[in-house]
ROSE-4610 file (N, C-alpha, C; in Angstrom, 1 decimal, always signed):
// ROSE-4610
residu = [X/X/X/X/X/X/X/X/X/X/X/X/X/X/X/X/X/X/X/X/X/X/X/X/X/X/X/X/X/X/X/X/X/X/X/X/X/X/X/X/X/X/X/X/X/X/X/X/X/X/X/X/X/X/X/X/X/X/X/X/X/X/X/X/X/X/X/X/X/X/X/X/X/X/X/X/X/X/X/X/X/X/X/X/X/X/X/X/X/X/X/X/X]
num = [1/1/1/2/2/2/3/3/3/4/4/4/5/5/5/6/6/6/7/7/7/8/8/8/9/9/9/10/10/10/11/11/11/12/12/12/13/13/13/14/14/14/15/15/15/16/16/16/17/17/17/18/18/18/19/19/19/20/20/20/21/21/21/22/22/22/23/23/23/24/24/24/25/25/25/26/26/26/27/27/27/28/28/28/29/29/29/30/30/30/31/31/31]
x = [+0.8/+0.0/+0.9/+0.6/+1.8/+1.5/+2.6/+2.9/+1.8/+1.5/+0.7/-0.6/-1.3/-2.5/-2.7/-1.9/-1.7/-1.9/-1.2/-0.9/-2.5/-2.9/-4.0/-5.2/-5.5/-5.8/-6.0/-4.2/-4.5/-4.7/-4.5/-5.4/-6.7/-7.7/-8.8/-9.4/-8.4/-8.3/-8.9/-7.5/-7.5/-8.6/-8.9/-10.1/-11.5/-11.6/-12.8/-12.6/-11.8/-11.6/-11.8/-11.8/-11.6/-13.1/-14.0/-15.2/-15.5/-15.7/-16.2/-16.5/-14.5/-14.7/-15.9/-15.7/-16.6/-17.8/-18.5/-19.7/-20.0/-19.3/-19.2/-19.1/-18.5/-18.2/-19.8/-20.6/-21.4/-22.9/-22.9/-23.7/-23.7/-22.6/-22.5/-22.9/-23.0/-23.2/-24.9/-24.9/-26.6/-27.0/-26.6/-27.4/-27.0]
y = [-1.2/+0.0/+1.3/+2.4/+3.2/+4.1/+4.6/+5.5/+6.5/+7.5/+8.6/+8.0/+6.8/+6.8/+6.0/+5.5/+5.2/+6.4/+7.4/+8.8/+9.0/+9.2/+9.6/+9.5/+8.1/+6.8/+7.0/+7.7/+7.7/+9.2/+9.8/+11.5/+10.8/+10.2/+10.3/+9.2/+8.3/+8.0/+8.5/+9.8/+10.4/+11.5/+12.0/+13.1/+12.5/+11.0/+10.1/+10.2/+9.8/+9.6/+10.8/+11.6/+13.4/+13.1/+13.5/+13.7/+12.4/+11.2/+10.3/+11.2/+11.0/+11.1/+12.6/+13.1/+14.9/+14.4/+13.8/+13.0/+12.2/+11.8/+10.8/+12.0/+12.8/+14.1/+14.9/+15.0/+15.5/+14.9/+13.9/+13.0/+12.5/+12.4/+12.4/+13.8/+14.7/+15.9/+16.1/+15.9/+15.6/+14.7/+13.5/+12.7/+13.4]
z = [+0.0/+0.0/+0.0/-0.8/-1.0/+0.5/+0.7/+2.2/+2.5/+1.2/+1.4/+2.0/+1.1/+1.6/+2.8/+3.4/+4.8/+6.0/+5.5/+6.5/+6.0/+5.1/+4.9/+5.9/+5.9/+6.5/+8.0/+8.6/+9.5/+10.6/+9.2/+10.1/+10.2/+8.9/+9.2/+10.4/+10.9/+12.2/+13.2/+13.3/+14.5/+14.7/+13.3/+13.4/+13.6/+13.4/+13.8/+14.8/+15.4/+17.1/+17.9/+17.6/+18.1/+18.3/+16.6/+16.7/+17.8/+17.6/+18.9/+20.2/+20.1/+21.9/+22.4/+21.4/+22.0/+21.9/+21.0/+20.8/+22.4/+22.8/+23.5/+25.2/+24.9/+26.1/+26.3/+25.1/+24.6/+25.7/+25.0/+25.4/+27.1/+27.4/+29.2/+29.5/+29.0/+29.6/+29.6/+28.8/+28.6/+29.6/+29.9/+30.7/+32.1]
């Protein structure tokens, strides 16, 4: 698999993860 679309791959990781966890910060605050 070539290099770029790995890094790619794995910003959109970490910016899934971001949105989750706030989602997830979100939602406890609510309850």
């Amino acid at each position: 698999m070539p290099r770029h679309l790995l890094e790619i791959d794995d910003l959109s990781t970490t910016e899934l993860n971001k949105v989750l966890s706030l989602s997830t910060q979100n939602s406890q605050e609510i309850l």
